[in-house]
PDB file of N, CA, C and O in Angstrom, chain B, residues numbered from 101:
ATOM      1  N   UNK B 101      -4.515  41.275  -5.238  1.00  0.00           N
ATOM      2  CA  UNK B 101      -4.478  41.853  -3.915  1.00  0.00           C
ATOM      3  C   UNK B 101      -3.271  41.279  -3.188  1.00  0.00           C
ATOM      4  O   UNK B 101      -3.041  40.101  -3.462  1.00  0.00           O
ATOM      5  N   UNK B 102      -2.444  41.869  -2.313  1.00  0.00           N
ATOM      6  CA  UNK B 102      -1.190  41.647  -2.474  1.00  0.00           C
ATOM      7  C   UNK B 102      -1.736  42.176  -0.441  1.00  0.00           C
ATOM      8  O   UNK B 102      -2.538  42.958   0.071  1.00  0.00           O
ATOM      9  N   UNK B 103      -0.486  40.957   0.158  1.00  0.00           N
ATOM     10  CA  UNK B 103      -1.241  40.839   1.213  1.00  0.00           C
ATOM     11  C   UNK B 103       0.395  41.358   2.191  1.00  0.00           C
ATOM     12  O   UNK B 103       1.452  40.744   2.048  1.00  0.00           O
ATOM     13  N   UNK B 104       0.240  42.494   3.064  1.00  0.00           N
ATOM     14  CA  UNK B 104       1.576  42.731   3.561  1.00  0.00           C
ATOM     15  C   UNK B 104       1.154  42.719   5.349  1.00  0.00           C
ATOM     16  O   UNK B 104       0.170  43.014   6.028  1.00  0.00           O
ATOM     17  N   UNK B 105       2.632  42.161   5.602  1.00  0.00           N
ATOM     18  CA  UNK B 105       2.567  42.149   7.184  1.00  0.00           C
ATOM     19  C   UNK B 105       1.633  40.818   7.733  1.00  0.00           C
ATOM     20  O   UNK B 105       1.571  39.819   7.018  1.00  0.00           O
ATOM     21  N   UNK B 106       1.169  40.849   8.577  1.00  0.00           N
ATOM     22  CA  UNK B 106       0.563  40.009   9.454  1.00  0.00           C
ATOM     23  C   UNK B 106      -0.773  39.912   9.528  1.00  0.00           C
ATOM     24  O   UNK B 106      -1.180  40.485  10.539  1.00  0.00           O
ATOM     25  N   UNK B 107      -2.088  39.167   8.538  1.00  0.00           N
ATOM     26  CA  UNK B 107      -3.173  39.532   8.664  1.00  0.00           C
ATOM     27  C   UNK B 107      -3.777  38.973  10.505  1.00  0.00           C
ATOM     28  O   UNK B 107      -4.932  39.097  10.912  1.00  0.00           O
ATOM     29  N   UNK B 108      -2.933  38.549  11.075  1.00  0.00           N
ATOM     30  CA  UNK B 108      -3.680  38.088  12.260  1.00  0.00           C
ATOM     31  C   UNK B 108      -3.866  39.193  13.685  1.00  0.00           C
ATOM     32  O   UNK B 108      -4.522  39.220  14.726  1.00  0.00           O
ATOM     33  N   UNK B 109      -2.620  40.222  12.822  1.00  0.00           N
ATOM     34  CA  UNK B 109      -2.446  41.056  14.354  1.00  0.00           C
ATOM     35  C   UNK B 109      -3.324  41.950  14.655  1.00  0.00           C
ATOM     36  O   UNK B 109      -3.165  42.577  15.703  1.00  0.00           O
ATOM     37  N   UNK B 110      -4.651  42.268  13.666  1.00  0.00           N
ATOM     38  CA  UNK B 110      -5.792  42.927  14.470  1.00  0.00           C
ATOM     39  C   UNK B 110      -6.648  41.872  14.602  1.00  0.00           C
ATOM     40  O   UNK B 110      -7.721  42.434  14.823  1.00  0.00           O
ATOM     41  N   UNK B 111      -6.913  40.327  14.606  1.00  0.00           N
ATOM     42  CA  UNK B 111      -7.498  39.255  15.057  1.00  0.00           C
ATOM     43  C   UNK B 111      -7.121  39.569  16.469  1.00  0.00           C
ATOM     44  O   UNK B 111      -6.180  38.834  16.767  1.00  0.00           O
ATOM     45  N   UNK B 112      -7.456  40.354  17.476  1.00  0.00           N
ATOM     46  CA  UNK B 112      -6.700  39.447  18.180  1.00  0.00           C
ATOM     47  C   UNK B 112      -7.229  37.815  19.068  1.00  0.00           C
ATOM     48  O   UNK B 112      -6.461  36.939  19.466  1.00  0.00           O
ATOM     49  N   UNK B 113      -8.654  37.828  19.167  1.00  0.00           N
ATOM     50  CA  UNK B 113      -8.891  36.451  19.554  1.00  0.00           C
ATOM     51  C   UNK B 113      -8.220  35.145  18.921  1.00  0.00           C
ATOM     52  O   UNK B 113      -7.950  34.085  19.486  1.00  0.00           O
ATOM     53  N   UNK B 114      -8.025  35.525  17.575  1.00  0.00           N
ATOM     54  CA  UNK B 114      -7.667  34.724  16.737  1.00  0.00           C
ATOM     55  C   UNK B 114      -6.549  34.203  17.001  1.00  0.00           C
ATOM     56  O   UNK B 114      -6.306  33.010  17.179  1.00  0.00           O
ATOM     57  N   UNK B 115      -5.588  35.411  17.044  1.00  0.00           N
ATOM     58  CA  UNK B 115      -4.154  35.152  17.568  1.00  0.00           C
ATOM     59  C   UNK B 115      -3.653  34.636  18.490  1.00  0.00           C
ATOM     60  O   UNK B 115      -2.681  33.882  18.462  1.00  0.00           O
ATOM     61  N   UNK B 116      -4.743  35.260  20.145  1.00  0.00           N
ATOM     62  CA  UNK B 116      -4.597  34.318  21.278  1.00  0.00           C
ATOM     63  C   UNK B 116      -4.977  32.988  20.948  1.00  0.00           C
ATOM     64  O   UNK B 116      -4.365  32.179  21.646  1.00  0.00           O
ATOM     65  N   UNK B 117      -5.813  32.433  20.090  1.00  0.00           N
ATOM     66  CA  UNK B 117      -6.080  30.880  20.191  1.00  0.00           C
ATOM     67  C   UNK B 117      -5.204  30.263  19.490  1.00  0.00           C
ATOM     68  O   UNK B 117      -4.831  29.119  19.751  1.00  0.00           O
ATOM     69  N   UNK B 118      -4.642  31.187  18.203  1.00  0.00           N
ATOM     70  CA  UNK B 118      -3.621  29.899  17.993  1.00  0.00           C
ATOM     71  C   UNK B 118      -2.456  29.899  18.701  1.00  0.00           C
ATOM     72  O   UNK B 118      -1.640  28.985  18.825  1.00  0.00           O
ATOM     73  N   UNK B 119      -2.443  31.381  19.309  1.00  0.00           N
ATOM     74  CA  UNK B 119      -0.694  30.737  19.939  1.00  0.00           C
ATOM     75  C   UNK B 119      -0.698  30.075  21.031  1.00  0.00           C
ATOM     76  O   UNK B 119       0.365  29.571  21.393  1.00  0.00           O
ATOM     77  N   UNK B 120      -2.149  29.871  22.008  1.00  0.00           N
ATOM     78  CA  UNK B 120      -2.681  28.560  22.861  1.00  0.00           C
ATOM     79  C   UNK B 120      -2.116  27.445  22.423  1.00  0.00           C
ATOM     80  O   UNK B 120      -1.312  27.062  23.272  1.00  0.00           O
ATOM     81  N   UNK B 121      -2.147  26.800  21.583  1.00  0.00           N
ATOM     82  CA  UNK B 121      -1.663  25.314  20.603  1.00  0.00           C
ATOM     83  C   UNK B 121      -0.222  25.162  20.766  1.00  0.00           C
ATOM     84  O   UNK B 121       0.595  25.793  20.096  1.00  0.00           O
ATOM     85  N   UNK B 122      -0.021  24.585  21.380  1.00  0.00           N
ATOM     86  CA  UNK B 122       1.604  24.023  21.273  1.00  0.00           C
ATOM     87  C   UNK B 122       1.184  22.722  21.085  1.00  0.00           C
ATOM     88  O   UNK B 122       0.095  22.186  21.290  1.00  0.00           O
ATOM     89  N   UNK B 123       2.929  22.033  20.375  1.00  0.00           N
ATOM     90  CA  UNK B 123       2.956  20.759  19.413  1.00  0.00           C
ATOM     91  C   UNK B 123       4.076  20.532  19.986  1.00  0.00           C
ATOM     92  O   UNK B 123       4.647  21.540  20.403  1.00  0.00           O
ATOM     93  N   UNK B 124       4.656  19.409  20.170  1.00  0.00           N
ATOM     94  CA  UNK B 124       5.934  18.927  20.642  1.00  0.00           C
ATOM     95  C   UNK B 124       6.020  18.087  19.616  1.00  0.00           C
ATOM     96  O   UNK B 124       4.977  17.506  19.314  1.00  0.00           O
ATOM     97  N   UNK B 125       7.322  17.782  18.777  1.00  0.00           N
ATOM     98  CA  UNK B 125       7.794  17.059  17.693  1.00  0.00           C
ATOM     99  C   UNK B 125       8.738  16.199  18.368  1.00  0.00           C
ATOM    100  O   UNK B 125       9.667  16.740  18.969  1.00  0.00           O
ATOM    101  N   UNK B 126       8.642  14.971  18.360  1.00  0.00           N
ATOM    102  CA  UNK B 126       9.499  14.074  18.977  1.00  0.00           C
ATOM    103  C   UNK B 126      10.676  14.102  17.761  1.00  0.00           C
ATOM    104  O   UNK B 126      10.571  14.328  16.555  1.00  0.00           O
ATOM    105  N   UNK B 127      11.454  13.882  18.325  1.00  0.00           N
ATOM    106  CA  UNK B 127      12.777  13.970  17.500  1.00  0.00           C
ATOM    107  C   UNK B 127      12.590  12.293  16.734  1.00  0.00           C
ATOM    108  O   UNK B 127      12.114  11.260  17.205  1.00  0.00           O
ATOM    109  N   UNK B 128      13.117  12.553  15.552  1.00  0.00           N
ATOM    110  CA  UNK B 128      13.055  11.219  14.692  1.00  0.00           C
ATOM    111  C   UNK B 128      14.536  10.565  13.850  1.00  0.00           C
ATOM    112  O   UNK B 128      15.168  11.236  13.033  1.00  0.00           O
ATOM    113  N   UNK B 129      14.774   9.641  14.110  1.00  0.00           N
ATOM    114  CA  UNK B 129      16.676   9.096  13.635  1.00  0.00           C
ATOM    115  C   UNK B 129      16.153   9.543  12.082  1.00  0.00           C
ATOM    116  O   UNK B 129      15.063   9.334  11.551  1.00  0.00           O
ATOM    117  N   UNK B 130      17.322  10.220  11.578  1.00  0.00           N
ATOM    118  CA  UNK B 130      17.552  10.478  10.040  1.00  0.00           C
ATOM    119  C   UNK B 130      17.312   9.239   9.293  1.00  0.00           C
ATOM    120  O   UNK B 130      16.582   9.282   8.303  1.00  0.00           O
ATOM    121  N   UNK B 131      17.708   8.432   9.568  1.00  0.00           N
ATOM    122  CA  UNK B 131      18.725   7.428   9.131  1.00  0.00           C
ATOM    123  C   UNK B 131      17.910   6.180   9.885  1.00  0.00           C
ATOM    124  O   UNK B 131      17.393   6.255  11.000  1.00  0.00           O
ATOM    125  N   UNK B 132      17.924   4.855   8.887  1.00  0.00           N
ATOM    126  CA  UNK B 132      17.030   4.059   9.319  1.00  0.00           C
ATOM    127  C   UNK B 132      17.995   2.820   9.360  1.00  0.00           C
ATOM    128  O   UNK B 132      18.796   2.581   8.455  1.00  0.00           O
ATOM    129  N   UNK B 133      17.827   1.940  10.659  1.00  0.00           N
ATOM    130  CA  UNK B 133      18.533   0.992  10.377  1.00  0.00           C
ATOM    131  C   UNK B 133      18.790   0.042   9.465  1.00  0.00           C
ATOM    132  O   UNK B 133      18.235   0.209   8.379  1.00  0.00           O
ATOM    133  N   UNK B 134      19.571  -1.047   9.607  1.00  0.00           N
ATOM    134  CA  UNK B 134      19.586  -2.294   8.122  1.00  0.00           C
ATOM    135  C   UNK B 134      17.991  -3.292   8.507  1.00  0.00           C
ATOM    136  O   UNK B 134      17.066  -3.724   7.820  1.00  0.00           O
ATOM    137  N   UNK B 135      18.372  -3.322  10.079  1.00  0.00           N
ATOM    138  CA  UNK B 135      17.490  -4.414  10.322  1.00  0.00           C
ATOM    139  C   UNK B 135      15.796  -3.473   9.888  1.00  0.00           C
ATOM    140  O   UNK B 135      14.960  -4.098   9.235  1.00  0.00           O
ATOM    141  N   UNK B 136      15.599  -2.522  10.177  1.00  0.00           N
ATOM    142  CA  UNK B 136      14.471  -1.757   9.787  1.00  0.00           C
ATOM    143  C   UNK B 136      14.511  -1.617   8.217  1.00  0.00           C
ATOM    144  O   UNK B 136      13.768  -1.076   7.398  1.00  0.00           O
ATOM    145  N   UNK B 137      15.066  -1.953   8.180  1.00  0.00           N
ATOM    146  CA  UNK B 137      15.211  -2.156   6.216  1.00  0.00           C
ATOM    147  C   UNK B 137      14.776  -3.530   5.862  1.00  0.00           C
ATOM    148  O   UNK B 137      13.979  -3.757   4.951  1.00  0.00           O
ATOM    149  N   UNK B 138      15.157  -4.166   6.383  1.00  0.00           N
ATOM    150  CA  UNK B 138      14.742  -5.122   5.822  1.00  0.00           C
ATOM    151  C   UNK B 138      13.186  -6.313   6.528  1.00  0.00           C
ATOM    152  O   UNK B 138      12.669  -7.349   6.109  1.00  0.00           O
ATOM    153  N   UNK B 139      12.991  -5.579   7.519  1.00  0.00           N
ATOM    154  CA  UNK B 139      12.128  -6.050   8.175  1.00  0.00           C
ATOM    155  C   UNK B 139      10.528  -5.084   7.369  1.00  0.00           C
ATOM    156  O   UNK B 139       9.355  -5.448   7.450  1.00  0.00           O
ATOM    157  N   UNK B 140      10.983  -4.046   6.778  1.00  0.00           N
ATOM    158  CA  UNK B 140       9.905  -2.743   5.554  1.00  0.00           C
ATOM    159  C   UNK B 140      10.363  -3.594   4.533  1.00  0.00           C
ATOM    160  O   UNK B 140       9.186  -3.669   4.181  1.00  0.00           O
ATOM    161  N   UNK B 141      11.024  -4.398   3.617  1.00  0.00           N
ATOM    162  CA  UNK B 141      11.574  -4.963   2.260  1.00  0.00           C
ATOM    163  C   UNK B 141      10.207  -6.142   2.799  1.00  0.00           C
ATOM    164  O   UNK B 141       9.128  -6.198   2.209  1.00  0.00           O
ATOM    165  N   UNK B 142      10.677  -7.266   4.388  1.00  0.00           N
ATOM    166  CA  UNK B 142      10.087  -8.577   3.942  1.00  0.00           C
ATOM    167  C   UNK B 142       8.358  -8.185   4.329  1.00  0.00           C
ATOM    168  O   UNK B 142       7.492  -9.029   4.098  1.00  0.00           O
ATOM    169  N   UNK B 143       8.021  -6.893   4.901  1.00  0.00           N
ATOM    170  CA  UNK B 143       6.813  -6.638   5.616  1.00  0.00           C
ATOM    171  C   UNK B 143       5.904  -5.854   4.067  1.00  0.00           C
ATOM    172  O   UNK B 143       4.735  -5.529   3.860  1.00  0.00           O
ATOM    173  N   UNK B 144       6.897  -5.816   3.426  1.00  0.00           N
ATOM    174  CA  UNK B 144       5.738  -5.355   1.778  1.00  0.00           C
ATOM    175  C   UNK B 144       5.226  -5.906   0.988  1.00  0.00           C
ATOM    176  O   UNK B 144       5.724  -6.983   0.662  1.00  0.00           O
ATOM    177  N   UNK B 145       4.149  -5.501   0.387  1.00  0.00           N
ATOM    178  CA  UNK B 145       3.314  -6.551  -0.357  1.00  0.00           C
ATOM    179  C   UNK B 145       3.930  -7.007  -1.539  1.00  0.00           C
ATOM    180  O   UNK B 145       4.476  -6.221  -2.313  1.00  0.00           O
ATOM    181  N   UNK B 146       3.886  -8.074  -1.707  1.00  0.00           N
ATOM    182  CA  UNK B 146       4.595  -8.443  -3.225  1.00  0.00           C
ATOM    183  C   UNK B 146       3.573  -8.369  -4.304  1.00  0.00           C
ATOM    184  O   UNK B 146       2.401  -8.692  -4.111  1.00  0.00           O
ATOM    185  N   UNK B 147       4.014  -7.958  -5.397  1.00  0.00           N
ATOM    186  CA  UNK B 147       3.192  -7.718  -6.709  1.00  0.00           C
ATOM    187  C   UNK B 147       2.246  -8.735  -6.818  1.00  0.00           C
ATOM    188  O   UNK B 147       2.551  -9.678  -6.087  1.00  0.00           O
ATOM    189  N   UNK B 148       1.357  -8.889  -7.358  1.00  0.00           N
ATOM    190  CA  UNK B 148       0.767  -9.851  -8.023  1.00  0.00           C
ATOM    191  C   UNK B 148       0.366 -10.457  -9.367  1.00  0.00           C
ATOM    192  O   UNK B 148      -0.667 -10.134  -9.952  1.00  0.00           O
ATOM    193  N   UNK B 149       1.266 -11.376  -9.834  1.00  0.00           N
ATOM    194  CA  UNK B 149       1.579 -11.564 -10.871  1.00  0.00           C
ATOM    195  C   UNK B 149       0.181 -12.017 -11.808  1.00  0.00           C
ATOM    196  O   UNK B 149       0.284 -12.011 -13.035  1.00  0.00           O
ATOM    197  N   UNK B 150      -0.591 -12.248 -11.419  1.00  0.00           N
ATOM    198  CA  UNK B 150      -1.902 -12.184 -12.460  1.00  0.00           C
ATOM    199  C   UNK B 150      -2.366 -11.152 -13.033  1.00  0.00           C
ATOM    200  O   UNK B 150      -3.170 -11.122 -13.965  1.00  0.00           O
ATOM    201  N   UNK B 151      -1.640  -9.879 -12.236  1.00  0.00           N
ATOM    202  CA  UNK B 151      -2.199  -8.539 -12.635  1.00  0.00           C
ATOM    203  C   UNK B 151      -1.848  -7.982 -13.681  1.00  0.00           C
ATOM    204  O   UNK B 151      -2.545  -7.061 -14.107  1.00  0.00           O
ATOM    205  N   UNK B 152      -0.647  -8.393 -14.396  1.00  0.00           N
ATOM    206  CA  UNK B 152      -0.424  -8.518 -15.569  1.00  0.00           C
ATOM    207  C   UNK B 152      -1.422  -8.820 -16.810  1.00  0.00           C
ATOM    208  O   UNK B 152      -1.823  -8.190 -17.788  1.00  0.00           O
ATOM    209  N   UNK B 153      -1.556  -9.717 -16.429  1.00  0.00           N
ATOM    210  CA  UNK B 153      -2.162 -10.316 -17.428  1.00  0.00           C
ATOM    211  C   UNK B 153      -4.137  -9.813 -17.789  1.00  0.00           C
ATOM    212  O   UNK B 153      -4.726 -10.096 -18.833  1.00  0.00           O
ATOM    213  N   UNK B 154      -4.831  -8.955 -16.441  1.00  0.00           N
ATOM    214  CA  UNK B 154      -5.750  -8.882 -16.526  1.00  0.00           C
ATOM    215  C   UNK B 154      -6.180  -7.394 -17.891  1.00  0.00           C
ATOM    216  O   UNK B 154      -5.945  -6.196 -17.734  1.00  0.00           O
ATOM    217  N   UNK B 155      -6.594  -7.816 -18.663  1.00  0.00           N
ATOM    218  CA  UNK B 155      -6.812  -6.586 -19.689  1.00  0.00           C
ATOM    219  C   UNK B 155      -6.124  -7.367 -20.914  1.00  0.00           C
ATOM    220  O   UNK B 155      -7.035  -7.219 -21.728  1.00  0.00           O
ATOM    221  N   UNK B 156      -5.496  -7.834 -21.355  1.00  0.00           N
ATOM    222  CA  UNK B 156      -4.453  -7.990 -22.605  1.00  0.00           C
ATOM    223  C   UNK B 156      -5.185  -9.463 -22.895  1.00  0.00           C
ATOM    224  O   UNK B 156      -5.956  -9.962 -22.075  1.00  0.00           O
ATOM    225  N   UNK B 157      -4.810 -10.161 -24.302  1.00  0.00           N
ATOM    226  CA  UNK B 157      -5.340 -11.253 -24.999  1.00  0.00           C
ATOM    227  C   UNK B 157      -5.003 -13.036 -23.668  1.00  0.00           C
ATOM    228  O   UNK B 157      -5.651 -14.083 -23.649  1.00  0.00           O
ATOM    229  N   UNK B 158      -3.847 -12.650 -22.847  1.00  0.00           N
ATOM    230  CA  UNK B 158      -3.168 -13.622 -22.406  1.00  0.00           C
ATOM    231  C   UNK B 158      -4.453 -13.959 -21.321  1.00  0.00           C
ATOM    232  O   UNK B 158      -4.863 -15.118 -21.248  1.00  0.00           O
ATOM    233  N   UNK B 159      -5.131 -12.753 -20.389  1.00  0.00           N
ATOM    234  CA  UNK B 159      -6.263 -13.072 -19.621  1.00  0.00           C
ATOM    235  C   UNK B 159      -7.034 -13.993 -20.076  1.00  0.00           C
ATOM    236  O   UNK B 159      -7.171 -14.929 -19.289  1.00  0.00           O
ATOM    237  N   UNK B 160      -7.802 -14.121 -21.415  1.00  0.00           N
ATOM    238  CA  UNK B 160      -8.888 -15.587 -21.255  1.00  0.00           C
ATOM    239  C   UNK B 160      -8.104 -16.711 -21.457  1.00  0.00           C
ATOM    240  O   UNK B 160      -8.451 -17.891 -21.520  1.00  0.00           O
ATOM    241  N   UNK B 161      -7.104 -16.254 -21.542  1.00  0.00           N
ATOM    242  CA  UNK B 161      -5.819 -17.882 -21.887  1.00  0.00           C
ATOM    243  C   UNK B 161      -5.473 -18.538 -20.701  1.00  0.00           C
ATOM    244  O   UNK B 161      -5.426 -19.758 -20.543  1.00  0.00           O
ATOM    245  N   UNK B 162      -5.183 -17.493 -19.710  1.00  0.00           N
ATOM    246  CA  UNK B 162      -4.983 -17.818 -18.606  1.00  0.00           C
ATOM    247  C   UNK B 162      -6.041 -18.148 -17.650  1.00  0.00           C
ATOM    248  O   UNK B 162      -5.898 -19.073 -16.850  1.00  0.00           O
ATOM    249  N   UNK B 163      -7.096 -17.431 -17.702  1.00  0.00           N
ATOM    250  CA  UNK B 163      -8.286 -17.687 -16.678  1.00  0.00           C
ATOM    251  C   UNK B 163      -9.192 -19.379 -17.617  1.00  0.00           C
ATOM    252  O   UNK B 163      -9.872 -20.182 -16.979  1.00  0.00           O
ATOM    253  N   UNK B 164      -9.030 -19.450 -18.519  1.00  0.00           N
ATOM    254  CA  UNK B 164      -9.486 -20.466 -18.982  1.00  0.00           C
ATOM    255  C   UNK B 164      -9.017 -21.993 -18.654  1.00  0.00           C
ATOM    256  O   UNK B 164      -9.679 -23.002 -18.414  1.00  0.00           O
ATOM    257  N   UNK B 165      -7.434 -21.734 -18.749  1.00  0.00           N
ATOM    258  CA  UNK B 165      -6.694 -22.872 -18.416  1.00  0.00           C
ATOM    259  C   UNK B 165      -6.610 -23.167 -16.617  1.00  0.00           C
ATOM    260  O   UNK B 165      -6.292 -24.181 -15.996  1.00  0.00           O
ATOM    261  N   UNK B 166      -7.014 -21.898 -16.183  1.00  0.00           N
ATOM    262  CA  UNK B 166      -7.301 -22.622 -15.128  1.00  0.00           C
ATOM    263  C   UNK B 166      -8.673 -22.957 -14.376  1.00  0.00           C
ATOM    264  O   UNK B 166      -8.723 -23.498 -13.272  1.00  0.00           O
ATOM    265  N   UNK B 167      -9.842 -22.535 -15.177  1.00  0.00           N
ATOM    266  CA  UNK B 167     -10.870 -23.086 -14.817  1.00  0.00           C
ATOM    267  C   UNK B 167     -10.903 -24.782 -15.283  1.00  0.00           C
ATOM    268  O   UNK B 167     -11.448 -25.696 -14.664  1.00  0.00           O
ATOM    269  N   UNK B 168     -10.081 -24.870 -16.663  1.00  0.00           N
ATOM    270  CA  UNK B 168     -10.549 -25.921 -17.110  1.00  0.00           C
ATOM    271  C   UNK B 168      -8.995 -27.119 -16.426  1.00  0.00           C
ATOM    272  O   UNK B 168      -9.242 -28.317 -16.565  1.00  0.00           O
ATOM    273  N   UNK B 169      -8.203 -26.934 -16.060  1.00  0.00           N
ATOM    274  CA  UNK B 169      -6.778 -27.284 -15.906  1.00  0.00           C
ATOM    275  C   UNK B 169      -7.440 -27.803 -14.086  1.00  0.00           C
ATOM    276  O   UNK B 169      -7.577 -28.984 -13.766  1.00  0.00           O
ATOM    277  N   UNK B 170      -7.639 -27.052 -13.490  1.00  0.00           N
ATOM    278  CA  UNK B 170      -7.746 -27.173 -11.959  1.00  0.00           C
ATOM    279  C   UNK B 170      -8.961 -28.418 -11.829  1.00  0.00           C
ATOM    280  O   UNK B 170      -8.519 -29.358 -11.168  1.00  0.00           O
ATOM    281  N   UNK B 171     -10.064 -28.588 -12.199  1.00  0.00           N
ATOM    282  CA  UNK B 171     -10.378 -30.117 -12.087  1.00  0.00           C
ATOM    283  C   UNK B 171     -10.316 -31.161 -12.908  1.00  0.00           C
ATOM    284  O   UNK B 171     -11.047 -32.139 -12.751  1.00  0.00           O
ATOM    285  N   UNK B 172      -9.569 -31.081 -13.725  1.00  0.00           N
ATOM    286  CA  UNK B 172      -9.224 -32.570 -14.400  1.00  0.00           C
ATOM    287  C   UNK B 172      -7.620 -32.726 -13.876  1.00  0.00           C
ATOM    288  O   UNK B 172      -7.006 -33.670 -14.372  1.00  0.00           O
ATOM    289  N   UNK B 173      -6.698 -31.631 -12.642  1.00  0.00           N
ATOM    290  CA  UNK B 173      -5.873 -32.311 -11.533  1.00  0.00           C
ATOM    291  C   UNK B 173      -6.147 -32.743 -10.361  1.00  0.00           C
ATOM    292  O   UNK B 173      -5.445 -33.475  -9.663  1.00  0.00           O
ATOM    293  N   UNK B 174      -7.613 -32.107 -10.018  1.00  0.00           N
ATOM    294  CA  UNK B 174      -8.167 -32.881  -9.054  1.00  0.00           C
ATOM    295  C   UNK B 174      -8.839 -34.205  -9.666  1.00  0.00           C
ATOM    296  O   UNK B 174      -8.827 -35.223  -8.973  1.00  0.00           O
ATOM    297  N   UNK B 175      -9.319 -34.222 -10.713  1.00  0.00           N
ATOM    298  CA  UNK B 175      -9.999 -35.818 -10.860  1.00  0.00           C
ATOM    299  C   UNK B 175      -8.658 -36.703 -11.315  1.00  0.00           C
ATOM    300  O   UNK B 175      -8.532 -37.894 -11.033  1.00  0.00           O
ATOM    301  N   UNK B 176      -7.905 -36.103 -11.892  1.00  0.00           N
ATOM    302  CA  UNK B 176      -6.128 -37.189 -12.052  1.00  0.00           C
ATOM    303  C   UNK B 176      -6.206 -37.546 -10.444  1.00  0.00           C
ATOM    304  O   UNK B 176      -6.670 -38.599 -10.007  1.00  0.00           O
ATOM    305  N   UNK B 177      -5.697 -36.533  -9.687  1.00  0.00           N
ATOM    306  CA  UNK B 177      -5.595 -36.832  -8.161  1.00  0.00           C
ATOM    307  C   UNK B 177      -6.528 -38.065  -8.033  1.00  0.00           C
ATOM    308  O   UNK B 177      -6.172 -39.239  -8.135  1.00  0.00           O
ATOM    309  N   UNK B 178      -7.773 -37.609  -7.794  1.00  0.00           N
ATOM    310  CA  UNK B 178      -8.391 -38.525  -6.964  1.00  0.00           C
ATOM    311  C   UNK B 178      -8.216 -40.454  -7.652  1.00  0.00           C
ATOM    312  O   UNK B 178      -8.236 -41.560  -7.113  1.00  0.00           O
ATOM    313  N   UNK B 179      -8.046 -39.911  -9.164  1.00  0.00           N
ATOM    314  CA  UNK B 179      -7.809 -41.271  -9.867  1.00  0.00           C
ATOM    315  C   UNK B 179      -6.381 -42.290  -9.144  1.00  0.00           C
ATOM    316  O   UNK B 179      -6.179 -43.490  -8.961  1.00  0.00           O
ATOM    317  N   UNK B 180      -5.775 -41.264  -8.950  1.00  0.00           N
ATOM    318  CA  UNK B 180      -4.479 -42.260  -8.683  1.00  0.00           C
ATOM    319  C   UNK B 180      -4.576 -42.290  -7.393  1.00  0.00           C
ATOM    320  O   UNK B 180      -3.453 -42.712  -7.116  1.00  0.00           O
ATOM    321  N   UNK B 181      -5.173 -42.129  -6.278  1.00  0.00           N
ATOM    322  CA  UNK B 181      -5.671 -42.250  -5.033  1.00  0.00           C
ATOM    323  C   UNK B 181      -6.427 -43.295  -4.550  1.00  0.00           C
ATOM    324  O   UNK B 181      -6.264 -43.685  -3.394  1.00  0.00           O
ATOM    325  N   UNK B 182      -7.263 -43.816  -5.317  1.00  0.00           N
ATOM    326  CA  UNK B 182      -8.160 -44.869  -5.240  1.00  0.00           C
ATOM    327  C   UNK B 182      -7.804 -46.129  -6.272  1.00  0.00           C
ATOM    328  O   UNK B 182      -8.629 -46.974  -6.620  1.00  0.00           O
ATOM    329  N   UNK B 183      -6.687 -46.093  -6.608  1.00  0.00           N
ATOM    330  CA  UNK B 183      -6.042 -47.206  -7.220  1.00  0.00           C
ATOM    331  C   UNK B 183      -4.998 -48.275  -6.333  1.00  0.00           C
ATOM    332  O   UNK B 183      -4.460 -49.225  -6.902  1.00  0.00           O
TER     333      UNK B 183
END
């Protein structure tokens, strides 16, 4: 079905309400500054490098060494603290 001309122009309620609606578009710079560049570069999230690793053989290598790695540097710590 092949649609010609204007299906709105025997709407006509239809037609009066949308052409009611006006929109004002604020005008927007093309072109973005350096400092807006780089203030979007330092305001973005940085990757997260564990995310790598979650799925592949290196994950229990890694999550292991640091369950088991993270308190025997806190009990080193506290050892050489109380000496």
């Amino acid at each position: 079905m092949k649609l010609s001309g204007n299906p709105f122009k025997s709407e006509y309620k239809l037609k009066q309400h949308l052409d009611s609606d006006h929109v004002e578009v604020p005008d927007f710079p093309k072109t973005v500054s350096r400092f807006d560049r780089l203030i979007g570069f330092l305001g973005s999230p940085a990757k997260d490098p564990v995310e790598a690793t979650i799925g592949n053989d290196l994950s229990v290598v890694f999550h292991v060494s640091l369950l088991v790695g993270v308190p025997i540097l806190s009990l080193i710590t506290i050892l050489f603290m109380t000496l």
